[in-house]
N, C-alpha and C positions, 0 to 999 in steps of 0.2 A: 171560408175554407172548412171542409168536412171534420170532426174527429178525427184522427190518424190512430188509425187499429194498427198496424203493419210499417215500421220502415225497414226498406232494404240497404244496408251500408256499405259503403265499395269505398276503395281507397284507390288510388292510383299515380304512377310515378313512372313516365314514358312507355303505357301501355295500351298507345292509342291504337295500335293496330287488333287488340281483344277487345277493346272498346267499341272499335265499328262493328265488331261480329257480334256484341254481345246486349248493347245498352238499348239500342232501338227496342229489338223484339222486348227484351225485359221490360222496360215501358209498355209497352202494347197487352203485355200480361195483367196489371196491375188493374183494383179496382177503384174506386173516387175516394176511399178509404184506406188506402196504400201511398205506401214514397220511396224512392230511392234517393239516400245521400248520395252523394258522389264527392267525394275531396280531392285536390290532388295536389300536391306538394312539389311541385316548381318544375313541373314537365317542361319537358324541352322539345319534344316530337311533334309540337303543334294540337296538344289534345287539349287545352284551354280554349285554341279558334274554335276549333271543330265543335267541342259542347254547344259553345255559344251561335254558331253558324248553325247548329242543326236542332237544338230542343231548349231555346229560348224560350216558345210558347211550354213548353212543358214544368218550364224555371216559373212563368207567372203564372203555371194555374195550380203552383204547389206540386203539381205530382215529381218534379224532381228539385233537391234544393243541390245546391253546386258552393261550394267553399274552394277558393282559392286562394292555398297556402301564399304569403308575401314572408313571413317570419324567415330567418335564415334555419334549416334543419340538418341534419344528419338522418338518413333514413334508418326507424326502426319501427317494427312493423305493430310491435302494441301501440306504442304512441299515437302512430296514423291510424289506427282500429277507432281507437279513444276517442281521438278526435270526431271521427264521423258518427259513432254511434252517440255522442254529447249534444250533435247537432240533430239530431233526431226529433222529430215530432211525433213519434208513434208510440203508443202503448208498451208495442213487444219488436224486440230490437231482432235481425237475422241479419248476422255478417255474410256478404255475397261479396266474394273477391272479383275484381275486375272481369278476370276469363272464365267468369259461370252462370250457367244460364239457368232463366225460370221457364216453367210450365205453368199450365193450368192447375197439374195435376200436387205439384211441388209444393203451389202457394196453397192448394186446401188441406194439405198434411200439415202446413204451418203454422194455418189458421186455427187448426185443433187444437195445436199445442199450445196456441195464446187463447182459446176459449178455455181450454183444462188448466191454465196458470203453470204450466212448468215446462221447464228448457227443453233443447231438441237438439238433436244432431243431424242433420242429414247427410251422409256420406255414406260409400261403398265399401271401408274397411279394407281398402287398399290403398298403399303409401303410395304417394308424390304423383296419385294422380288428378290431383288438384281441390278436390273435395273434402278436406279433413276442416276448413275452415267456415265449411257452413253449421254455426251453430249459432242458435236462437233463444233469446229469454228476455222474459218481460221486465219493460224500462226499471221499476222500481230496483229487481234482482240484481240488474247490473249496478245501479248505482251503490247498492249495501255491498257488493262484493268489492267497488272500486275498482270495475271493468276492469282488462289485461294489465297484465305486467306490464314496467315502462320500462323495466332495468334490467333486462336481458340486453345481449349483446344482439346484433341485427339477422339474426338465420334462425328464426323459427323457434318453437318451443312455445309460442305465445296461445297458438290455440289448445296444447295438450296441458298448459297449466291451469288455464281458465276450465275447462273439462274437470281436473284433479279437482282444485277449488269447488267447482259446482259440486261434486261427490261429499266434500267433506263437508261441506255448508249445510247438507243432508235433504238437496235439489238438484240429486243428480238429472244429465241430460238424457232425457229418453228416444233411445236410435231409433228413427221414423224411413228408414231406410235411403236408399242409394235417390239423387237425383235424377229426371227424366232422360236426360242428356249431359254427358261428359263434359266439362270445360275444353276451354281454346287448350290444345296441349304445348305448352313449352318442354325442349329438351330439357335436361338438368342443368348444360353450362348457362343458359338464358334465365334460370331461375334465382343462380347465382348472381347475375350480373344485376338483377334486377335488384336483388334483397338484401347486396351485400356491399359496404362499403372499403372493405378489407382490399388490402393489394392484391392479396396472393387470394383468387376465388377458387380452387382446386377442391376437392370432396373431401382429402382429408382436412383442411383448413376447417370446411362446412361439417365435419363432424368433431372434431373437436371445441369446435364455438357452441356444437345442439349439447353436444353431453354437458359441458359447462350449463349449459341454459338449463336443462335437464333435473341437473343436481341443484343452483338455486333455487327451482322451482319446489322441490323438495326440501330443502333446508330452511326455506322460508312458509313454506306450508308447517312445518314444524314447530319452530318456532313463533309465526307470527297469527297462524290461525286462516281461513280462506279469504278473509278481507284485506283491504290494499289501502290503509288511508292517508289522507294529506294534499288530499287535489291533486288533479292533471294539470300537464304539461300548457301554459300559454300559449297561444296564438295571435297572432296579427293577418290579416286578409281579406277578403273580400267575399261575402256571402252575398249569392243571388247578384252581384254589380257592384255594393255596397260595403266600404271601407268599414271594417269593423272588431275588434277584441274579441277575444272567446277567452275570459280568465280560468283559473284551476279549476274552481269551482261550479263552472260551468254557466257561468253570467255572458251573454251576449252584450254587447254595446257599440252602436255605431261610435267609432273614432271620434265624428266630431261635432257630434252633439254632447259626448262624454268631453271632449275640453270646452266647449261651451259654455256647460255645465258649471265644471272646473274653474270658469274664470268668472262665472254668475256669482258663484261664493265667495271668491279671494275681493279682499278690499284692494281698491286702488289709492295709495299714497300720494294724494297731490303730484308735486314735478319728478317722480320718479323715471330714472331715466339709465339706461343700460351702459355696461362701464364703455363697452365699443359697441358700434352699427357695423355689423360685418354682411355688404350686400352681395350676394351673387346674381351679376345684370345679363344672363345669359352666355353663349350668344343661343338661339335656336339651333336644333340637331346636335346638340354635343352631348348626349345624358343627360340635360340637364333633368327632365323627370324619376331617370332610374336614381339620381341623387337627392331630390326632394321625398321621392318614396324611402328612401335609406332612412336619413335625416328624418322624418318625420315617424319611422319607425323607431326612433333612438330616442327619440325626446315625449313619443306617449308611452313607450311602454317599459325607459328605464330611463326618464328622465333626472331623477335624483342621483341615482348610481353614478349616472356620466356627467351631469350638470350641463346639458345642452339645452338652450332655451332658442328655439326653431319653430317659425309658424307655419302648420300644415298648409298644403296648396289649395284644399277648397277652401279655407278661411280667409290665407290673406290673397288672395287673388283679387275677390272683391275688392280690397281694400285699396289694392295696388290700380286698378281702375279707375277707381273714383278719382287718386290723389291724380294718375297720368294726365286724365281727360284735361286737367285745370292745369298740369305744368305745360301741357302741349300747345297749350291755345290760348292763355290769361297773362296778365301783368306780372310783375312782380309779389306786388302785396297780396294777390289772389294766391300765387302758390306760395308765400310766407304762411297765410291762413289755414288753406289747405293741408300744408308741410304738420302743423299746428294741429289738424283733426285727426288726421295720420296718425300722430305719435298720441295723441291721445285715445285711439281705437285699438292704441298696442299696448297699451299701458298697463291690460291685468295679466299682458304673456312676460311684462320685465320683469327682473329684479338688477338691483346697482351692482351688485357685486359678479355680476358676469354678462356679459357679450351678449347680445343680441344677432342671431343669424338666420337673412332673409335671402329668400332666391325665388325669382321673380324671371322667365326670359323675356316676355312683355317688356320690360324696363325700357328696352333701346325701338324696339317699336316690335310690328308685326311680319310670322313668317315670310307674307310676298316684298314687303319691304327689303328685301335681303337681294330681291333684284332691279330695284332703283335705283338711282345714278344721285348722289351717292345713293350706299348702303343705309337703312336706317337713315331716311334723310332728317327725319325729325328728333333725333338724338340728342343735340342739342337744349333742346326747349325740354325733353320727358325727363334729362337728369336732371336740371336743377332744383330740385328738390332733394334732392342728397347733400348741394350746398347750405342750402336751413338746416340741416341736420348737422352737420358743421359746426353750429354756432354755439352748439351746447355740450356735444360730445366727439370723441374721434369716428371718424370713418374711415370703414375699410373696404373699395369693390375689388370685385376677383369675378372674372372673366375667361370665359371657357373658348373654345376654339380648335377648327377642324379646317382642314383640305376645304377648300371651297368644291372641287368636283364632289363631293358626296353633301356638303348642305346645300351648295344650291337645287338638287335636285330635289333632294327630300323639303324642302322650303317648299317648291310650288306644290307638290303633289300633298303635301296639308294644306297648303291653300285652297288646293283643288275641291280637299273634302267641304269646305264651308260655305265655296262661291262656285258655282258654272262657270260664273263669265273671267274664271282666272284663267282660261286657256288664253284667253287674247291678249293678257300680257305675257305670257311666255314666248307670244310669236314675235310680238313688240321686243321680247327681250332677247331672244334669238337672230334678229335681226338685226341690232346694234349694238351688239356683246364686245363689246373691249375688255377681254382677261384683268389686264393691267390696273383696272379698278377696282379689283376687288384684293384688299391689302387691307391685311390686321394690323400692320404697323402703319396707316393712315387712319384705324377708327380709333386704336388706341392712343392715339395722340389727339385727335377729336376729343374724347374723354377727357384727358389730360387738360385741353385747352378750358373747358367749362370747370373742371374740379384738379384748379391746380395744387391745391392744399393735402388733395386726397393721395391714399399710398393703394398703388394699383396693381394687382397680381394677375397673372395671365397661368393658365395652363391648358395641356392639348388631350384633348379628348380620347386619344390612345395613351397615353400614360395614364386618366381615369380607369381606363378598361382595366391596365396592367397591375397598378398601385391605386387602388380607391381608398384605403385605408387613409395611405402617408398623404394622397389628396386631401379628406376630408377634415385630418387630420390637422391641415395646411388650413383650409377653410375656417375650419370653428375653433380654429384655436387651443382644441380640447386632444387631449391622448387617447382619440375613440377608441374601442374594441368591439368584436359582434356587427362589423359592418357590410359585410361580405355575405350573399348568400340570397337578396334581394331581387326577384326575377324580374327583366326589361319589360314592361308592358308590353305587349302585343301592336296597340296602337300606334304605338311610338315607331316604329321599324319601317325601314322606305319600303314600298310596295313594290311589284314585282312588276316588269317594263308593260307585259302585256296586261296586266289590271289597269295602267294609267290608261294606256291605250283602248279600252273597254269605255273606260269612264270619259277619255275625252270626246272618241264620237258618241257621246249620248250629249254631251252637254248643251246641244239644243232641241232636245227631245222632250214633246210639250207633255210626254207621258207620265215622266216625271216632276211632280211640284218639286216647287224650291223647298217647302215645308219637308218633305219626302229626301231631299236631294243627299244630306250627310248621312242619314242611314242608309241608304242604298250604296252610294260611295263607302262609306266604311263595310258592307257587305261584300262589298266584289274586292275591297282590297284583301278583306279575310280569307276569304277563297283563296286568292292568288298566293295568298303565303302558306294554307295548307297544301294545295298542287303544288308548288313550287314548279312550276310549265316555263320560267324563263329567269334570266340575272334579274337584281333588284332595278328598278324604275334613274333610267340619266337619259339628259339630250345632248352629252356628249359624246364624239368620237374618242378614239387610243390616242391621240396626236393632243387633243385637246384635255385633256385629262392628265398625260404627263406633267403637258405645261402647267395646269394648276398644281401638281403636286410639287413641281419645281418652286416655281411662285411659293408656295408655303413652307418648303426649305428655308426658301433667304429671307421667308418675316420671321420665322423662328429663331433662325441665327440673329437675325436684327434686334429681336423683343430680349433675346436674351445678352446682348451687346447692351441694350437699356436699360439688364438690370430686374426687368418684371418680367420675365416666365419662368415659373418656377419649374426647377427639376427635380423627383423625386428621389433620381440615383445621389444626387449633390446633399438632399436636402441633411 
């Protein structure tokens, strides 16, 4: 990858519609020695598909790096500046808000001011019309001044204090004049909604929050001088794909080579072994990911504070494999052994004096299994291994659960992404669909029959939505806080009817390798949830669909007549 003279910084937070008018061409400007960050902080209009659907190749050849905020936030607009100018690879840093556009002409006035070494302003000297925050200075400058303010309130002020600052530091910014072309224009109320978290977004509101911002900007210029010190704000996210930290100080580290690390140095204590095994065994389609991302966000980035010891999903997944393969298919003594390497591959995430909490939906078997007769026919044989676990400490599984008309459908249509030939068991399965077997209160009692010692907790996948907290809470045993705020993968979401329908008449289409098969299928489900062209993906009718929601009524009242499904309004 080139030097980086030039990165261009953009923040964004459900501003995919200035994004389509604005991110292309600016690419297309840029030269093998230029970048634009782009960050965006827990969008919800679909602007995470669309990056990744439209300038993927752009992510690997370096000319765009993409940060996807996972951290729970409150939007404030230094913070998000910070952030993306942190992740910069370039020499000399120029903030470019989502709705503004480059020229040819833009970038050689900029490039001057990073060949002369001093700040830049480019703007027209006319208020709110979107150009006050194109201002430029080279990496080192930013970092001695301690980039924007982080402690303003959320409505602005953050580019005219950095400005103030550059003055007194005595490198002022030099007006390089007005941009070739105007930004995407937002009215005033869309600007509000955008930049403010405040109930009441009215103009006096927004001018009494800028004057406040206004005056500290001033009273700490006063007082504290143009610099800002004590490191930035933490991050948790995902750079370029890639699960990974951004600390204050501005250290990048992938997630899990950083606990890897972490657990290369810790000694392991012979039979050390955690006060409880608290497993979560699924079931598929219920969150279980948006809950593993939480969790795993809680235990690397303040695992002391809260005292959750939780193994991230790329790490023990493997792990969880290995032990399945041998409880699904072997003796006993095999998976006694097994059970054995298990606990000893977890051994540098214990300590005795708290809880171990694993979540795994693998555990009961795989998503198409969710439509054979039974469910999860091999259940049986992949928990006992949670029985050896038994033998030296308590266990506890808790089990999650949804309407069947919304996991079975979401079940084949992930199946769909890994195998072609899962369309022919949906026709098999559509063909000899008896509703009636598919009962929570028949698999939790299955459970029950192989781990009759164990204490088993059920809960429903809409009470997650509503109370995740008093969930997780219920989960790890622990008074979590900071839980909330964690955005659903993308992937994770049923696809849209007419994506499955795309994908199924291809699947004997010799066009596509099987090699090829899941990117392509995860391609057109992306698309289908940025158009949004039709409902999410079911092969059920209205008639058939009640009935399941009925059916999950009376295992609900039944699960809770037994005692294990917890309720958060009770709890």
């Amino acid at each position: 990858m080139p030097d980086i003279e030039i990165s261009f910084c953009t923040t964004n937070l459900n501003r995919l519609w200035q994004l389509k008018e604005t991110l292309s061409g600016n690419l297309d400007k840029l030269t093998e020695r230029q970048q634009i960050v782009l960050v965006d902080f827990g969008s919800t209009d679909g602007s995470q598909i669309w990056v990744w659907q439209n300038f993927a190749g752009a992510i690997t050849a370096g000319r765009l790096v993409f940060f996807e905020v996972l951290s729970p936030f409150q939007w404030n607009m230094g913070i998000a500046k910070n952030l993306a100018h942190r992740l910069a690879n370039g020499h000399y840093l120029f903030n470019l808000d989502a709705d503004n556009f480059l020229s040819g002409r833009d970038i050689e006035k900029i490039d001057t001011a990073r060949r002369e070494g001093h700040a830049c302003h480019q703007w027209t000297e006319q208020w709110r019309d979107g150009t006050h925050g194109r201002i430029g200075l080279p990496y080192d400058m930013f970092h001695e001044l301690g980039g924007y303010g982080e402690t303003f309130l959320p409505s602005g002020a953050d580019d005219s204090d950095l400005l103030r600052r550059l003055a007194d530091y005595g490198r002022p910014a030099e007006q390089i004049g007005p941009p070739s072309r105007l930004p995407v224009q937002n009215d005033f109320r869309q600007k509000l909604n955008f930049l403010s978290d405040f109930k009441d977004k009215s103009e006096e509101v927004y001018q009494v929050i800028r004057r406040h911002n206004v005056a500290q900007s001033k009273i700490r210029l006063n007082l504290e001088g143009p610099g800002r010190k004590g490191g930035f704000r933490s991050f948790v996210g995902r750079l370029n794909g890639q699960d990974v930290s951004i600390d204050g100080f501005g250290s990048v580290t992938d997630l899990h080579t950083r606990e890897q690390m972490r657990l290369a140095a810790r000694p392991v204590q012979g039979t050390i072994l955690p006060r409880t095994w608290r497993v979560h065994v699924g079931a598929h389609k219920t969150a279980t990911t948006h809950l593993q991302d939480t969790l795993a966000y809680i235990s690397l980035v303040e695992r002391e504070r809260q005292g959750l010891q939780f193994l991230p999903r790329k790490i023990g997944r493997p792990m969880f494999a290995e032990i399945l393969r041998t409880t699904e298919s072997d003796g006993a003594d095999s998976v006694s052994a097994a059970t054995a390497s298990f606990v000893d591959e977890m051994r540098p995430f214990i300590s005795e004096s708290r809880d171990m909490v694993l979540s795994e939906e693998n555990i009961l078997g795989f998503p198409l299994e969710l439509l054979s007769d039974p469910i999860y026919p091999k259940l049986e044989e992949r928990i006992r291994f949670l029985n050896v676990l038994t033998q030296d400490r308590s266990v506890r599984v808790f089990l999650s659960i949804r309407s069947f008309d919304q996991v079975l459908p979401g079940a084949y249509s992930t199946a769909l992404r890994f195998n072609r030939r899962t369309k022919e068991k949906r026709e098999a399965f559509l063909s000899n669909m008896e509703p009636a077997r598919f009962c929570w209160v028949d698999l939790v009692k299955r459970i029950q029959s192989v781990l009759p010692q164990v204490d088993i907790s059920v809960w429903r996948q809409e009470d997650y939505q509503l109370a995740e907290t008093d969930i997780l809470t219920h989960f790890t045993g622990l008074a979590l806080t900071g839980t909330s705020g964690i955005r659903t993968p993308d992937d994770t979401r049923r696809p849209r009817r007419e994506s499955v329908q795309i994908v199924e008449q291809r699947c004997d289409d010799p066009s596509i390798t099987d090699s090829a098969w899941k990117d392509w299928v995860d391609e057109t489900y992306l698309k289908g949830r940025i158009e949004a062209s039709s409902e999410p993906f079911t092969f059920f009718d209205a008639a058939q669909i009640a009935h399941f929601q009925e059916m999950y009524r009376h295992d609900c009242a039944e699960l809770s007549d037994m005692g294990v499904l917890f309720d958060p309004e009770g709890a």
